[in-house]
Structures are given as C-alpha cells and as structure tokens.
N, C-alpha and C positions, 0 to 999 in steps of 0.2 A: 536511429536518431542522430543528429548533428550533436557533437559535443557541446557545443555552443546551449543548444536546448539544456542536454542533460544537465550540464551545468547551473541553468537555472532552477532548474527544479530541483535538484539538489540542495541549491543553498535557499530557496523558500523552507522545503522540509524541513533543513537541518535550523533553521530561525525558530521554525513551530514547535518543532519536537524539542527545540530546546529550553521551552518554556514550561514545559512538564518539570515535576522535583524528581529529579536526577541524584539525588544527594545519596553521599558524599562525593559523586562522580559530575561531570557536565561533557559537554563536548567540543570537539575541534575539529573547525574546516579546515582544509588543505588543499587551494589550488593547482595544478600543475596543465601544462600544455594541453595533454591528451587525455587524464584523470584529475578525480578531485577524492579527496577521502574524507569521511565522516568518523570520527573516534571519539568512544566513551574513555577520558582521561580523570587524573585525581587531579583536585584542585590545587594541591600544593607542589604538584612535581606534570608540569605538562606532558613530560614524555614518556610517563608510567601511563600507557594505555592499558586497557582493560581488552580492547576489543577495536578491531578497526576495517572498517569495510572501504574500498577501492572501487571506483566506479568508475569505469569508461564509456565507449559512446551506444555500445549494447552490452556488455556485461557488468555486473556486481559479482565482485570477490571477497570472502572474509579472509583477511588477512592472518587478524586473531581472535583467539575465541576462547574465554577463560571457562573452560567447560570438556570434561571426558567425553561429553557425550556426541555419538556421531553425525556429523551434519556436512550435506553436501559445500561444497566451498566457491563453488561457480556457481553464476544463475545470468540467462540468456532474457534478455527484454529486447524489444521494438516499438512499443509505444509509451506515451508519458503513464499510463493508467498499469503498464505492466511493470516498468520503474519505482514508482510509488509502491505497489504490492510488494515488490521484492524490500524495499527502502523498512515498511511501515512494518513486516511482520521481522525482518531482519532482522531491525535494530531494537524489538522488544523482545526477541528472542536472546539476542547479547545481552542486554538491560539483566532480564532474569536471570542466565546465569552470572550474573553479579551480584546479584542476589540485589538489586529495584525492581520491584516488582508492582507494573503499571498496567492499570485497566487498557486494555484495545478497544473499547469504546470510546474510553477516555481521550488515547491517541489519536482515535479518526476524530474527535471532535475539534481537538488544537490544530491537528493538521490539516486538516479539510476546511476551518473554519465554519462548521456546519455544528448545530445540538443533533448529534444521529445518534441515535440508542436500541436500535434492531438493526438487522439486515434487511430487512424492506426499506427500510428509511434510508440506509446505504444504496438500495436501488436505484429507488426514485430520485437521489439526491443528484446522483452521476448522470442517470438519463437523462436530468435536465441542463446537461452542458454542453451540447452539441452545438458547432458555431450553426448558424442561423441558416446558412446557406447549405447545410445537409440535412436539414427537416427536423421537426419534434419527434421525439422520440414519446410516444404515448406507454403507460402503465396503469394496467388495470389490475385492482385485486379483486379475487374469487371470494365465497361465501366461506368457503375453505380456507382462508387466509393464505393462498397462491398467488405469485406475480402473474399475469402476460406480458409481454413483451417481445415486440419483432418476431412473431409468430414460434414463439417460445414459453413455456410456463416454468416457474423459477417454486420450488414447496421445500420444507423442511419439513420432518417426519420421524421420530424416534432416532434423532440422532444421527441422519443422513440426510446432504443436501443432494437434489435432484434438480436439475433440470431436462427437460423434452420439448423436442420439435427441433428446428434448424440447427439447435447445441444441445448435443443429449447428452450426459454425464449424470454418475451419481459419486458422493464423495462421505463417506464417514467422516464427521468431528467429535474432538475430546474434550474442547472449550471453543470459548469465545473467541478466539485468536483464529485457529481452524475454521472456524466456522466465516470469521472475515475474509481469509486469502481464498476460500471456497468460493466466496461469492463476487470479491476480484478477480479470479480467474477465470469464471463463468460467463462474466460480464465483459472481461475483455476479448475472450475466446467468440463471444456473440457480438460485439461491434468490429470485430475482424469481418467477419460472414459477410457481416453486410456494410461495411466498406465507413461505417462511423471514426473517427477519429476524435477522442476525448481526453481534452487534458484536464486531470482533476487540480490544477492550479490555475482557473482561466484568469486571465489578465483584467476581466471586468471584475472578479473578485480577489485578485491579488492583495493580500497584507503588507509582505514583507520580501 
C-alpha cells in the first residue's frame, strides 16, 4: 500500500476506535513521513503510553505492550481489509491488557460504521464493498447456516471456523475476537484469489 493510503485509514480507525470509552486511557495519533503511530495514552500525562503501535506502508509493529504475555510484534499487510484486521484485533488486544475491556462486536460496529453482530453479518457487510467496476460479490446462506461465496463456503461448527473450495482453512476460536480475525483473514485471503480489492473505509461511506 502507498503510505499515503495507509495513512488514511489509519486516522479514520484511529477517529472510530476512539469513540469507544477507553477510560481512564484515550489515544494519540502521530504522524511522521514514512509511519504514523496509534497509542493508548493516560489522560493526564500524554507521554505515559500504555501501549503503542507503529504502522508503515506494509507493516504493524507493537512497539509496547503492558502485558507478560507473548505476542508476535511484527505483522505483514497489503491490502486495506488486511490493515484494519491487524489495526482492529491489535488494538483490543492492547486495550485488554490494560485491563478496558471492549466488546469486538462492539469495535467493528464503531469502526466499520455498520450494526454487525455475527460473523455472517461481517460477511455480507464487506462483500458488499467492491468498487463497481469489479462486479457484485454475491452471498448465499445454506439451510445449515453456511456462507457461499466465490465458489467458497464459509461454516462455523463446535468452535472451529472452516472454510472450502478456492480457500480452504480451518481455524479454532476461544471468543469472539478469534473468531473475528478468523473470518478477516478468510476473507481477505479469498478476495486475493480472485483479484477483489476491498477497502472497509469506502469513501461513499466515509465518516471521519
């Protein structure tokens, strides 16, 4: 992605996400040249971060992370749809070990500017963003409450998401959060295949 891009999408997220109650913490954007950074900071002392992520023109860095536990600190994107995944599950992963602890429902609903409350509903929401000029992206659900799509079927099943056909994966989740970046990765992994390019901030529904 051109920095230019990421930059934008960045500071939509970081405007939505910061509309959630973040309390006692909020955040701070940071522009620079080539990077822009997102940090959960305290309200009375901006430069006490909690937690601060780095984002260039393909990768997200956690810079810091007030938490033992282990977590990779790089993460590699290319498109806006794989950006936002790493953005949207990053920065509630930080959040928690701060102990705010915010619904992923909640967050794709301010972020996205969408009321989504399943992962179907995250499906269908993104499929229907395709600029005009690379075709509808049709979805069907099964009797079985399964997606299709781009000759794909998308099912959740005892705690493991699946998909088969052109993207085949299966993925354990342990909540709701899991279960989101599960079905962001699927999805971006499947409009790679087939050459879709989807920004989940399209400029006809741009807020902020």
């Amino acid at each position: 992605m051109e920095i230019n891009q990421v930059k934008d999408c960045c500071r939509i997220f970081y405007n939505r996400f910061s509309a959630l109650d973040l309390k006692p913490y909020q955040l701070r954007f940071k522009d620079s040249p080539e990077t822009v950074s997102i940090a959960l900071v305290t309200h009375n002392n901006r430069m006490d971060a909690e937690a601060i992520l780095s984002i260039g023109h393909n990768t997200v860095r956690i810079l810091k992370f007030n938490s033992y536990e282990e977590l990779d600190t790089c993460f590699i994107f290319e498109t806006p749809l794989e950006l936002y995944t790493e953005l949207l599950t990053l920065m509630i992963i930080c959040c928690n070990a701060s102990m705010i602890f915010i619904s992923p429902f909640d967050a794709l609903k301010v972020t996205l500017g969408e009321d989504i409350r399943t992962w179907r509903e995250l499906v269908k929401y993104l499929c229907s963003l395709p600029p005009k000029k690379q075709g509808k992206i049709t979805v069907k659900e099964t009797r079985q409450g399964a997606l299709k799509l781009l000759e794909t079927s998308f099912a959740v099943s005892d705690d493991v998401f699946t998909t088969d056909g052109f993207y085949k994966r299966q993925v354990e989740f342990y909540d709701s959060l899991e279960l989101i970046r599960a079905t962001l990765e699927a999805l971006s992994g499947l409009f790679k295949i087939h050459g879709y390019e989807i920004n989940p901030f399209p400029i006809s529904k741009k807020r902020s």
